[in-house]
C-alpha positions as CSV (number, residue, x, y, z in Angstrom):
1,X,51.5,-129.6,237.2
2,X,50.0,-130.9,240.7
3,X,46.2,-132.1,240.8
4,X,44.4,-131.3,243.9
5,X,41.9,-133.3,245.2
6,X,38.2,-132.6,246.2
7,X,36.4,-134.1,248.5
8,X,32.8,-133.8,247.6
9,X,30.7,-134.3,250.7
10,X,28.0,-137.3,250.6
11,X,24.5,-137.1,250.4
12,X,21.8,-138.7,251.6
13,X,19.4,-137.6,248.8
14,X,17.5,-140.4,246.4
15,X,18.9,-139.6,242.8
16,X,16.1,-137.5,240.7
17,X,14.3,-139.4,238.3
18,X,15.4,-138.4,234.5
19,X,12.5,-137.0,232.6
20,X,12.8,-138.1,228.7
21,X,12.4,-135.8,226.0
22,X,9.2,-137.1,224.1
23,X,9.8,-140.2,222.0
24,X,7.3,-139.1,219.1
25,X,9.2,-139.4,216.4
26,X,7.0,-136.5,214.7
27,X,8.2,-134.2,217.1
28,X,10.2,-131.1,216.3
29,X,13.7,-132.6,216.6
30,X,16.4,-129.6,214.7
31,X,15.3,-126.2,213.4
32,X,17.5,-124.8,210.7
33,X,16.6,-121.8,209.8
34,X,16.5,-121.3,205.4
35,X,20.0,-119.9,203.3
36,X,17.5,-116.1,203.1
37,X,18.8,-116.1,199.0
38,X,15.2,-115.0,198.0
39,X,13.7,-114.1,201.0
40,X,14.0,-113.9,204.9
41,X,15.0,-116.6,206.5
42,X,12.4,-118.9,207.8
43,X,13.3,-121.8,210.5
44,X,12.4,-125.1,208.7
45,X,11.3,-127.7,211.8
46,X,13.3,-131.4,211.5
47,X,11.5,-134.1,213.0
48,X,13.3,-137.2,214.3
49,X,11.5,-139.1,211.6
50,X,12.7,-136.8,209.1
51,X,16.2,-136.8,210.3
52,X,16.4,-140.4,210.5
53,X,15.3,-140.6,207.2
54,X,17.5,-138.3,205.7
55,X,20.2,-140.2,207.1
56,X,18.8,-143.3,206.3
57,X,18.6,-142.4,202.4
58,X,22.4,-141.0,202.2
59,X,23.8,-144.0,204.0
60,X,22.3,-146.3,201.4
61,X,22.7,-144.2,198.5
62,X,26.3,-143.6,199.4
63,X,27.0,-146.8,201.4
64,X,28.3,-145.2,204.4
65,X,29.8,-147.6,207.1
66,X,31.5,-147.2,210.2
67,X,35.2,-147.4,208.3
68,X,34.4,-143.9,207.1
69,X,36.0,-140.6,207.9
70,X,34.4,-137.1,207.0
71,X,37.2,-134.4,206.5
72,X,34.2,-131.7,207.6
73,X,34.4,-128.5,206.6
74,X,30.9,-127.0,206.6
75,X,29.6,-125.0,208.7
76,X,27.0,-126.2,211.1
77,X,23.9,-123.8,210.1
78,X,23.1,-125.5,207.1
79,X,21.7,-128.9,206.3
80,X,24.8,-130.3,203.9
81,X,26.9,-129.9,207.2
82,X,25.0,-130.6,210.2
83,X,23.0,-133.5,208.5
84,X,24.8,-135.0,205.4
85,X,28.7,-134.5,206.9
86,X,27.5,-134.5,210.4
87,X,24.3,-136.9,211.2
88,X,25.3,-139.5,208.7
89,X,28.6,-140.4,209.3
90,X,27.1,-140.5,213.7
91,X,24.6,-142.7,212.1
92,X,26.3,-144.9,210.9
93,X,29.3,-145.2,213.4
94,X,31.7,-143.0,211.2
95,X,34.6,-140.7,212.6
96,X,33.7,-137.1,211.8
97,X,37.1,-135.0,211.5
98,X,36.2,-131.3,212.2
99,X,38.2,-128.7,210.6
100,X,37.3,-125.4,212.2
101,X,37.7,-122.8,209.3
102,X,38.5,-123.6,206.0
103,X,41.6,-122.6,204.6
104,X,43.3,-124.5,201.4
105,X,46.7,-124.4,202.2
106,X,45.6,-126.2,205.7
107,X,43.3,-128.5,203.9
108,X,45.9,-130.1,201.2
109,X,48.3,-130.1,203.9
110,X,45.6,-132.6,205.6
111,X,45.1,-135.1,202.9
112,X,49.1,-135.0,202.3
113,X,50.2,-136.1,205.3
114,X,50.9,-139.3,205.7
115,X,51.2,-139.6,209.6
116,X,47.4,-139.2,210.1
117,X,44.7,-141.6,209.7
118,X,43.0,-141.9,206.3
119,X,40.2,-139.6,205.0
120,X,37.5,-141.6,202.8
121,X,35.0,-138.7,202.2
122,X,34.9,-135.0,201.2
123,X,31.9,-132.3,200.7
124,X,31.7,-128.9,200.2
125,X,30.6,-126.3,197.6
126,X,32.1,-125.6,194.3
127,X,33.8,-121.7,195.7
128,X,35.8,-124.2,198.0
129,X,37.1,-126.4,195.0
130,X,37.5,-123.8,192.9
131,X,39.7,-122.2,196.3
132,X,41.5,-125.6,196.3
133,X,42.2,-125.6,192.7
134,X,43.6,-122.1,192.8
135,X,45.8,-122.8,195.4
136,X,46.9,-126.0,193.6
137,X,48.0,-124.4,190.8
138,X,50.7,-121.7,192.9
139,X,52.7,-124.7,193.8
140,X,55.6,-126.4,192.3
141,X,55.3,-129.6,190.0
142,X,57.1,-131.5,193.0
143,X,54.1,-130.6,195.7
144,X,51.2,-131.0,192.6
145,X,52.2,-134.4,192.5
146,X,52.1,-135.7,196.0
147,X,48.5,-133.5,196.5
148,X,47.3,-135.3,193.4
149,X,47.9,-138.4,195.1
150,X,45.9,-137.5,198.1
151,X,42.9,-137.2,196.6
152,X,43.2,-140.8,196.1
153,X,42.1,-141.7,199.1
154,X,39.0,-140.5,199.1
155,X,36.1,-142.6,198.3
156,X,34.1,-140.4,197.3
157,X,33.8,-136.5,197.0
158,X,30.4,-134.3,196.8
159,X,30.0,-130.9,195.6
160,X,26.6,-129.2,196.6
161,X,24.5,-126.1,197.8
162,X,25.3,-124.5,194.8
163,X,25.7,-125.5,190.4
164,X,28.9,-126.8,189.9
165,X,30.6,-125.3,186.7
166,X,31.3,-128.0,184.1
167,X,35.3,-126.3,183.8
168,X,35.6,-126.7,187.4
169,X,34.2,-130.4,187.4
170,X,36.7,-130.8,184.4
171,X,39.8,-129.6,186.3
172,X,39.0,-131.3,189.8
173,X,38.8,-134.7,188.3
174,X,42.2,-134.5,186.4
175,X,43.7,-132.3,189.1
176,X,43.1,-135.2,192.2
177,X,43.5,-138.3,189.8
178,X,40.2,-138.7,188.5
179,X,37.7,-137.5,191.4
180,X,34.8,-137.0,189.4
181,X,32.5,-134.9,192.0
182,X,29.2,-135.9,192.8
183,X,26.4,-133.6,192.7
184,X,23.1,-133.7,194.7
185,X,20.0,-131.8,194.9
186,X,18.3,-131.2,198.8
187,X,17.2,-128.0,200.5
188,X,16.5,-126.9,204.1
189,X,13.2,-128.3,204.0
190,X,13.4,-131.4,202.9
191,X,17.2,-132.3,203.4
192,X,18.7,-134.4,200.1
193,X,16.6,-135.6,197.4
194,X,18.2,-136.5,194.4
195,X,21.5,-137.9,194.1
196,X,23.7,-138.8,190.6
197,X,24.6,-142.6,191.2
198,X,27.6,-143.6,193.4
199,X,29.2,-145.5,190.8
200,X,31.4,-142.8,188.6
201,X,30.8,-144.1,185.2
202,X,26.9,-143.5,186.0
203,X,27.5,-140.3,186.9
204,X,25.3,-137.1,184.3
205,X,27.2,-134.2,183.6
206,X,24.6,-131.3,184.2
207,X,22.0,-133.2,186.3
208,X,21.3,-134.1,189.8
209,X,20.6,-137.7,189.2
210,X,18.0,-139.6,190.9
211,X,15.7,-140.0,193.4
212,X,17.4,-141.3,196.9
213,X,15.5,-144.0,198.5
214,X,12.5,-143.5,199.6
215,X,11.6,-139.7,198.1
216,X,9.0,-139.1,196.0
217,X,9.5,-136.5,193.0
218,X,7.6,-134.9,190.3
219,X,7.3,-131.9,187.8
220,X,4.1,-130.2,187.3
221,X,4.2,-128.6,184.1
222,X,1.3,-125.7,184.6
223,X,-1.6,-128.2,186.0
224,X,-0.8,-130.9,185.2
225,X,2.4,-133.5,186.5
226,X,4.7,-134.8,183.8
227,X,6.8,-137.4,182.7
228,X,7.9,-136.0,179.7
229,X,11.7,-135.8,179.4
230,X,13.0,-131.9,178.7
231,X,9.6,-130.4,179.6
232,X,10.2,-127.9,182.4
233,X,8.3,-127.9,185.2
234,X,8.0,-126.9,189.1
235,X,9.8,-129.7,190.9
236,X,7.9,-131.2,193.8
237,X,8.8,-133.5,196.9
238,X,7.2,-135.9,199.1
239,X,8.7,-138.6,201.5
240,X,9.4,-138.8,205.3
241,X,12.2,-136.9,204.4
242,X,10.2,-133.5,204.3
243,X,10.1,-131.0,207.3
244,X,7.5,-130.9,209.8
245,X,6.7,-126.9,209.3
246,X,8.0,-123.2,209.7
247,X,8.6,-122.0,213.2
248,X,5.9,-120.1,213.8
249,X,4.7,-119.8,210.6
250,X,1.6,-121.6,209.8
251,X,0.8,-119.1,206.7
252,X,4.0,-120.0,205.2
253,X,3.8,-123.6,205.7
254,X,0.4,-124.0,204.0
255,X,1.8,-122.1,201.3
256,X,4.8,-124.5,200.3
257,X,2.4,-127.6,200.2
258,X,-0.1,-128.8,197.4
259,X,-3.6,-129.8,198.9
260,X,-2.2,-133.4,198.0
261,X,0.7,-133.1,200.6
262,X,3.8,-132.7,198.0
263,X,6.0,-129.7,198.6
264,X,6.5,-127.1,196.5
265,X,10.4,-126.4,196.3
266,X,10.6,-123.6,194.0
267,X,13.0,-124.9,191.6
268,X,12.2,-125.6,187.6
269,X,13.6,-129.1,187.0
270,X,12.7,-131.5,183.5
271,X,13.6,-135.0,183.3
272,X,16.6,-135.5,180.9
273,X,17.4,-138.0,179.0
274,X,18.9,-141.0,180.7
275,X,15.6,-142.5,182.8
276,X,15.2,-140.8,186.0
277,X,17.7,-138.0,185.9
278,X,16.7,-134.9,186.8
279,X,18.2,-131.2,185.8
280,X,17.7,-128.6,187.7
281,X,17.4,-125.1,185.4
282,X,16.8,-122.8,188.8
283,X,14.8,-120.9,191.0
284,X,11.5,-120.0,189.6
285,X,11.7,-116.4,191.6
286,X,15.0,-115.8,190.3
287,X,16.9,-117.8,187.9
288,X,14.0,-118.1,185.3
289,X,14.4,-115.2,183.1
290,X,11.4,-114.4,181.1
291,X,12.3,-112.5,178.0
292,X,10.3,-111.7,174.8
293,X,7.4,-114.6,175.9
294,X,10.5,-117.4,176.2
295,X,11.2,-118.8,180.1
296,X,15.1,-118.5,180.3
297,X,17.6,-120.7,182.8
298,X,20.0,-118.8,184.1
299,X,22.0,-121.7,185.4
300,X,22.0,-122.7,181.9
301,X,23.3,-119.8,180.5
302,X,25.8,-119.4,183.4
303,X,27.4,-123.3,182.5
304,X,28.1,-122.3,179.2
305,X,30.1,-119.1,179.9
306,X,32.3,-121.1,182.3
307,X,32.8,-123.8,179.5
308,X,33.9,-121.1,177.0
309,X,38.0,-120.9,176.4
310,X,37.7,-117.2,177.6
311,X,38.7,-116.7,181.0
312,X,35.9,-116.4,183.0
313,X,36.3,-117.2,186.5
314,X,32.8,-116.8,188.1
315,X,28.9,-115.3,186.7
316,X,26.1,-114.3,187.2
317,X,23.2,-114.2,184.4
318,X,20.5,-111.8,185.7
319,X,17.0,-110.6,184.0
320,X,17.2,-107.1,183.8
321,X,13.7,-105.2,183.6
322,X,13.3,-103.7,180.1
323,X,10.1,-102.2,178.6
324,X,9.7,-104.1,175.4
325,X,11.6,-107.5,176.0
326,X,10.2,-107.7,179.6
327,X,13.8,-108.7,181.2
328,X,17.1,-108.4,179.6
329,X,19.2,-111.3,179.6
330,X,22.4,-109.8,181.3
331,X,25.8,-111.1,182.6
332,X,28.1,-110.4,185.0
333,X,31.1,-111.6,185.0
334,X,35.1,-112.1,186.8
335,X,37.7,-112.4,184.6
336,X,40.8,-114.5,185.3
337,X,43.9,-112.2,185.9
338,X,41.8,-109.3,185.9
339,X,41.3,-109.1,181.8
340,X,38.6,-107.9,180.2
341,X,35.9,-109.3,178.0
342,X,33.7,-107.4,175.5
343,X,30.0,-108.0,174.9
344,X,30.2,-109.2,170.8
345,X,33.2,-112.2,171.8
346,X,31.0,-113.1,174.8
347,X,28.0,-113.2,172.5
348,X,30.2,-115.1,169.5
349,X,31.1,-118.1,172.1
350,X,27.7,-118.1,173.1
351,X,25.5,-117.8,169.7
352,X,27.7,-121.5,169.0
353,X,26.4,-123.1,171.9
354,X,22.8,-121.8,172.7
355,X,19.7,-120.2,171.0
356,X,20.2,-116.6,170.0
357,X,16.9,-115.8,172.4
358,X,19.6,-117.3,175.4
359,X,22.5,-115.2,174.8
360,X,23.0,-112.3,177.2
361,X,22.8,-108.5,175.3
362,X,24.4,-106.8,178.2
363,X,27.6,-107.6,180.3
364,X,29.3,-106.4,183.0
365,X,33.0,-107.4,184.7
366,X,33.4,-106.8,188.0
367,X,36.2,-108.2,190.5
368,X,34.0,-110.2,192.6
369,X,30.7,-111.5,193.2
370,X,29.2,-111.9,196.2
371,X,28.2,-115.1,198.0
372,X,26.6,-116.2,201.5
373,X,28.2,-118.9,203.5
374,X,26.9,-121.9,201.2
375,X,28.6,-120.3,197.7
376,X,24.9,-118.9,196.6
């Protein structure tokens, strides 16, 4: 190949003065615009304070340095991968390795080979290790052994975006060698706010963990906040962390905060019973099931089904509307290998583990259930 030259002709013109972008670090830096799971999108406004604090918090929390390398394999739009695999590790001086679409055969391939440079972190969301796992499990002892190894290079490895089943938690760790995944709780809004401790033997099945450095968090219980551990409540934020506003949206901004500045995520959380941990039993609009006068988690009902010994790959728990209980507790469920499960074995398993009031009267199996990009 021949390069040919250009001659670019001189000028005699002064160079134009550069114009900065305003320094205020409370101006309107990123918008992402909101996952749209119970409602329309709305674009959340970043300032550079609050991006540097949400950087700021994962890089201590997680003790990021510049010997880091991201696999990344998130997609841009959301906050876990344009600020937690993205921002951070650019922080902090880290090498980002960008994997354009994610495919499992691809990624173990990655973290097998040998010839390339070291991979120290890993997040995603649990329909990707699930993805991983069932690829995993197609190949022959021989290649099980040498991915297995792989995963020991990691430092670290975060699952998020979505509740991570305790069965898939189980089989990750003794599939990679003992990678216990750590979970984290952060939206749009407010990018991430509590994190279970780096150190793996601190680490809560179920919960969220802590506070990162620098957030603020309570639960208001009705009126009134609470320290109180298992007393559910509406989990609340504050912190330079939180987003400016909503594009364009001044109703809805005012509407997310308290008059005391905190803001109003949504979520039911309750403290649990190690100090400071948090668990997260879902989305007031959607995962709170209120049937015969009890409030119902979902999520909780939804972990307990995957921990059962009867091959359920993925489920949904929904309140249906019904005219004397006031919602239904149903399920929806896909079965490994296509099987099928009956209502009265689903509700045996269950009636062992949770309150009769918790224990779904109707079920469904379907082949699939849909998600958005984030596993939702």
């Amino acid at each position: 190949t021949q390069l040919e030259r250009v001659d670019v002709p001189e000028t005699n013109q002064e160079p134009k003065e550069l114009t900065l972008v305003s320094s205020d670090l409370d101006a309107g830096a990123l918008i992402i615009f909101t996952s749209g799971t119970t409602g329309r999108p709305k674009g959340a406004v970043l300032t550079h304070r609050a991006i540097n604090a949400q950087a700021s918090c994962l890089t201590q929390a997680w003790y990021w340095s510049s010997q880091d390398r991201i696999h990344h394999i998130l997609p841009l739009h959301h906050i876990h991968g344009i600020v937690n695999a993205l921002v951070c590790p650019l922080y902090c001086g880290a090498t980002v390795e960008m994997h354009q679409k994610f495919n499992a055969q691809e990624v173990w391939s990655r973290w097998s080979n040998d010839e390339l440079p070291r991979l120290t972190i890993f997040m995603s969301v649990p329909t990707v290790y699930a993805k991983l796992t069932e690829y995993y499990k197609k190949q022959e002892e021989e290649v099980r052994s040498k991915w297995t190894l792989s995963c020991k290079q990691f430092r670290f490895m975060v699952s998020g975006s979505a509740s991570l089943p305790t069965t898939l938690r189980n089989t990750w760790r003794k599939l990679s060698g003992g990678q216990v995944l750590l979970e984290r709780y952060g939206m749009t809004e407010i990018g991430m706010a509590l994190s279970q401790e780096y150190v793996v033997w601190e680490r809560v099945e179920g919960t969220v963990g802590i506070p990162l450095p620098g957030v603020q968090v309570r639960i208001m219980a009705d009126v009134d906040v609470t320290e109180t551990r298992n007393t559910p409540g509406m989990l609340q934020i504050k912190g330079p962390t939180v987003f400016k506003e909503y594009w364009q949206r001044p109703d809805a901004t005012k509407k997310e905060f308290t008059e005391d500045g905190w803001f109003i995520t949504g979520d039911i959380a309750q403290r649990v019973m190690q100090p400071g941990y948090f668990q997260i039993l879902g989305r007031n609009s959607i995962d709170i099931i209120k049937t015969g006068g009890e409030k119902v988690s979902a999520l909780e009902i939804e972990r307990e089904l995957l921990s059962c010994d009867i091959g359920i790959l993925d489920v949904a728990v929904v309140g249906v509307p019904d005219p004397e209980w006031g919602q239904k507790v149903s399920a929806v469920v896909v079965m490994e290998n296509e099987k099928t499960l009956d209502l009265q074995t689903m509700r045996d398993q269950l009636k062992k583990r949770l309150a009769v009031y918790k224990v779904p009267s109707a079920l469904k199996c379907v082949s699939e259930l849909p998600k958005n990009a984030m596993g939702k």
